[in-house]
C-alpha positions as CSV (number, residue, x, y, z in Angstrom):
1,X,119.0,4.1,-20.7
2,X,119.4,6.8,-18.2
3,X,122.9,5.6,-17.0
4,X,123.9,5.3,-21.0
5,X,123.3,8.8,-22.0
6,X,124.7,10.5,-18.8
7,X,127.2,8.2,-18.9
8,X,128.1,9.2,-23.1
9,X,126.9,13.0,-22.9
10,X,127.4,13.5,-18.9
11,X,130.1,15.7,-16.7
12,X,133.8,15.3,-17.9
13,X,134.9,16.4,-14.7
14,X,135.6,13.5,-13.3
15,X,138.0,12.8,-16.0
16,X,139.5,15.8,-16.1
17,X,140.1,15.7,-12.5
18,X,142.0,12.3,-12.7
19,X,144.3,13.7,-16.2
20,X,145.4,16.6,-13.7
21,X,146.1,14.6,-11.2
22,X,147.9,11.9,-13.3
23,X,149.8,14.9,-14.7
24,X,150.6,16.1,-11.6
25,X,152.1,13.0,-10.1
26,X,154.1,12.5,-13.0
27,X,155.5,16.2,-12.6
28,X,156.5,15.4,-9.2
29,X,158.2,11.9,-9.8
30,X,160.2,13.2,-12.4
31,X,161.2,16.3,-11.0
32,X,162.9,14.1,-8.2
33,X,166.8,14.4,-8.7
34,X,168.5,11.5,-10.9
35,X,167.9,9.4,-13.8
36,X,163.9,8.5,-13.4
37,X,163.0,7.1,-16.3
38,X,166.3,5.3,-17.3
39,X,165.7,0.9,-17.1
40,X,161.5,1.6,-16.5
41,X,159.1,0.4,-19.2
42,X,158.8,4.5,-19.7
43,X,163.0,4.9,-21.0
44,X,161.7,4.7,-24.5
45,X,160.0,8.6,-23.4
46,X,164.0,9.7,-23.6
47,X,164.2,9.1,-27.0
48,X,162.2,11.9,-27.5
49,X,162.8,14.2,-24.8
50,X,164.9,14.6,-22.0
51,X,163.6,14.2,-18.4
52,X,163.9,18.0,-17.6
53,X,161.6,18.3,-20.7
54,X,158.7,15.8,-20.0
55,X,158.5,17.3,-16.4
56,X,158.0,20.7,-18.1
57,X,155.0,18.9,-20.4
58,X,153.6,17.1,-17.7
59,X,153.8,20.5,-15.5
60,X,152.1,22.5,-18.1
61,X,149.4,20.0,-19.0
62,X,148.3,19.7,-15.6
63,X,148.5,23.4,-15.0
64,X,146.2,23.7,-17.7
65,X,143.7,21.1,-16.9
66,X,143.1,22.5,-13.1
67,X,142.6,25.7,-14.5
68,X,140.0,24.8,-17.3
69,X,138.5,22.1,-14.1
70,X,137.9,25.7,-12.4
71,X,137.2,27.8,-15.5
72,X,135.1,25.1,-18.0
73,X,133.6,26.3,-21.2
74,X,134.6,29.8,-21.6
75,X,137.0,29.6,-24.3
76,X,135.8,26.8,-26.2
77,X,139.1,26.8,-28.7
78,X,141.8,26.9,-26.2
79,X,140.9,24.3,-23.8
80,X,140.4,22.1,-27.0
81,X,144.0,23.0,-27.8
82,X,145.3,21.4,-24.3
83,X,143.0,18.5,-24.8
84,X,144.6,17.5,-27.9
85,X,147.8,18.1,-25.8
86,X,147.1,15.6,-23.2
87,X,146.0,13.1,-26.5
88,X,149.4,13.5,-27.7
89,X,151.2,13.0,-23.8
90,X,149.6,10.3,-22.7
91,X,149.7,8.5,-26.3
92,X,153.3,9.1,-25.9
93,X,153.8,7.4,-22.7
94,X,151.5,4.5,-23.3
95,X,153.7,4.3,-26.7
96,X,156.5,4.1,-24.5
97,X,155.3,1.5,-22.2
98,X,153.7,-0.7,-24.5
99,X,156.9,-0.8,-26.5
100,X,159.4,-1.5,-23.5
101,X,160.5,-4.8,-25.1
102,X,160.6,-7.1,-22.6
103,X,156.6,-8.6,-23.5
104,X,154.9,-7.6,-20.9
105,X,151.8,-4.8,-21.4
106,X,151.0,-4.9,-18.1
107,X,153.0,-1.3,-17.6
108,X,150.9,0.3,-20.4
109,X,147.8,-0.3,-19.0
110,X,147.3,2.8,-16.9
111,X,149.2,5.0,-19.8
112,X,146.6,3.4,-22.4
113,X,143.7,4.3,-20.1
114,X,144.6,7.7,-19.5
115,X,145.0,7.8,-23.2
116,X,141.5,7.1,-23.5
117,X,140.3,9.4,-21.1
118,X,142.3,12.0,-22.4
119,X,140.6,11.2,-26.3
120,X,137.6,10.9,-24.7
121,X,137.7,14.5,-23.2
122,X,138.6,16.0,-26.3
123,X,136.0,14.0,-28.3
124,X,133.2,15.6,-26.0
125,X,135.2,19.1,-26.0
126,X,134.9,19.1,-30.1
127,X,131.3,17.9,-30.1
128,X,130.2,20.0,-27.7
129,X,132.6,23.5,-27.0
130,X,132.3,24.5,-23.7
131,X,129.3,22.0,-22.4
132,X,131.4,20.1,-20.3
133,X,128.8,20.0,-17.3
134,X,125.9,17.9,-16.3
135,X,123.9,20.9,-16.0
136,X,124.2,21.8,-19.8
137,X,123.0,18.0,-21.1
């Protein structure tokens, strides 16, 4: 029971920690020169944006998340604002894997989790503003 309720009301830093990271990787592959996300399971992504424009989203989300890893809980309102950013992101990209069209899912399966995680932070971040810690559970 122990492992349940740390597990449901526990320390979202671990997951916040892996959404920076994932954002931070994606920054740097598509801030490599040429056309990165042309024939992937991700090219659906440039219906919507350009290249030059997700690397700027991805580069701002995971500014954002290492700065509220480091400054957690004390604006309540604005770190739920980039949470629901990095809903929308990573929605987007495991929208834009899952509908590649060639029938296999198997590409949208670490967009769709870090989808999850990324709901799942924000779901804790509007129950509980700024208690984000073991320490406050």
């Amino acid at each position: 029971m122990r492992t349940i309720i740390r597990l449901l009301f526990g320390d979202t830093l671990p997951t916040r920690f892996a959404l920076a990271l994932a954002a931070a990787i994606w920054t740097v592959i598509l801030a490599v020169p040429g056309d990165n996300l042309v024939g992937t399971p991700y090219g659906r992504m440039l219906w919507i944006a350009s290249e030059n424009v997700w690397t700027a989203l991805f580069a701002l989300y995971g500014a954002s998340m290492w700065y509220w890893i480091v400054h957690s809980g004390q604006r309540p309102r604005a770190e739920l604002v980039v949470h629901t950013f990095g809903v929308l992101l990573f929605s987007t990209t495991a929208t834009a894997a899952t509908l590649n069209g060639d029938g296999f899912l198997g590409y949208a399966a670490p967009q769709l989790t870090l989808a999850a995680s990324a709901l799942w932070v924000f779901a804790r971040s509007a129950e509980c503003p700024g208690r984000n810690r073991v320490r406050d559970v």
